[in-house]
N, C-alpha and C positions, 0 to 999 in steps of 0.2 A: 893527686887523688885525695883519697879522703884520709890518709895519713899524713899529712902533709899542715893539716889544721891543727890550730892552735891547743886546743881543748881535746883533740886525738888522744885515747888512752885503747891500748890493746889488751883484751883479754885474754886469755891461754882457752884454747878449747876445753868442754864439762860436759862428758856423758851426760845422757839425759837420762831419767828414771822410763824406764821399759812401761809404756803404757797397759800393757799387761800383770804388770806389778800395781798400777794403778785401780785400773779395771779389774779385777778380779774377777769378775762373772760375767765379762765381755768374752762371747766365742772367736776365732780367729777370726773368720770373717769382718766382724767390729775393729778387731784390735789394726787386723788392716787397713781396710777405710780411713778409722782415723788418724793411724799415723801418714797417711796418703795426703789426706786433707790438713795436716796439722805441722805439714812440712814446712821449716822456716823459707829456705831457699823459694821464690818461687817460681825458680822457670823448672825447680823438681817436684816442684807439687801439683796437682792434681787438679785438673778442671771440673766442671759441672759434668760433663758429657761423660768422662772417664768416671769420676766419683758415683754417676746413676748407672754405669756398667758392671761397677764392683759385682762381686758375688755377694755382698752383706743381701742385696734387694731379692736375691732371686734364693736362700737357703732358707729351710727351716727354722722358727714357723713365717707360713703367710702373713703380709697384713689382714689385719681385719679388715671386712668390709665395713664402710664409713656409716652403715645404716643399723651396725652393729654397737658404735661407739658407743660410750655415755655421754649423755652430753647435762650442761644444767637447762632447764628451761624458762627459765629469767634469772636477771644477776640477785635477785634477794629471795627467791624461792628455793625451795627445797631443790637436792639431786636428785636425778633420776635415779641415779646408784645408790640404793641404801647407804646412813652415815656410817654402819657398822664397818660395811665392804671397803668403806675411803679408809676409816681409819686403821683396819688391818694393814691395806696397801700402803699404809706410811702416810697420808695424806693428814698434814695436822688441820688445817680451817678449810674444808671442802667446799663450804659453800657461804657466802652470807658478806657485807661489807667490811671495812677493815676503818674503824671513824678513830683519830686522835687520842677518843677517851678506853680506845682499846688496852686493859691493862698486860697484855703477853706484848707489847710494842715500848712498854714504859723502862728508861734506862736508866742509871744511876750516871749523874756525868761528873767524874771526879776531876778535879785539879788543882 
């Protein structure tokens, strides 16, 4: 087996950090799912079929409908969603190209 090779090192089992300690503002439903999906083992983790059964798909709220979405209406034009509404939701460069001489991409590279 695979202890048996040469380069074989064993590690000690290491609690993992509770995804919920992660997530913080994931509701159970979530926190399920993804520890379902995020299972290392994988004859214990969770298919396509099972993962679109969870209860995450079917609890409050709905999806939105897809004709509700924002969407942009060309890659260099303006959002549909006000810049106001992006940038409250967290959203730093909503909309527009991202060219080389961009200075928020400029790094200092020390060595």
């Amino acid at each position: 087996g695979v202890t048996s090779l040469p380069d074989y090192v064993a590690f000690k089992p290491c609690p993992g950090i509770p995804l919920a300690d992660i997530f913080i503002a994931a509701d159970d439903h979530t926190i399920n799912l993804l520890q379902h999906m995020l299972t290392f083992d994988p004859n214990k983790r969770c298919n396509c079929t099972q993962a679109l059964q969870s209860t995450y798909f079917y609890s409050e709220p709905q999806p939105t409908h897809p004709e509700n979405l924002p969407v942009l209406r060309d890659w260099d034009s303006e959002p549909s969603v006000p810049p106001d509404v992006l940038m409250n939701a967290g959203v730093k460069r909503p909309f527009g190209r991202i060219t080389p001489l961009d200075p928020s991409l400029s790094k200092k590279l020390l060595f």
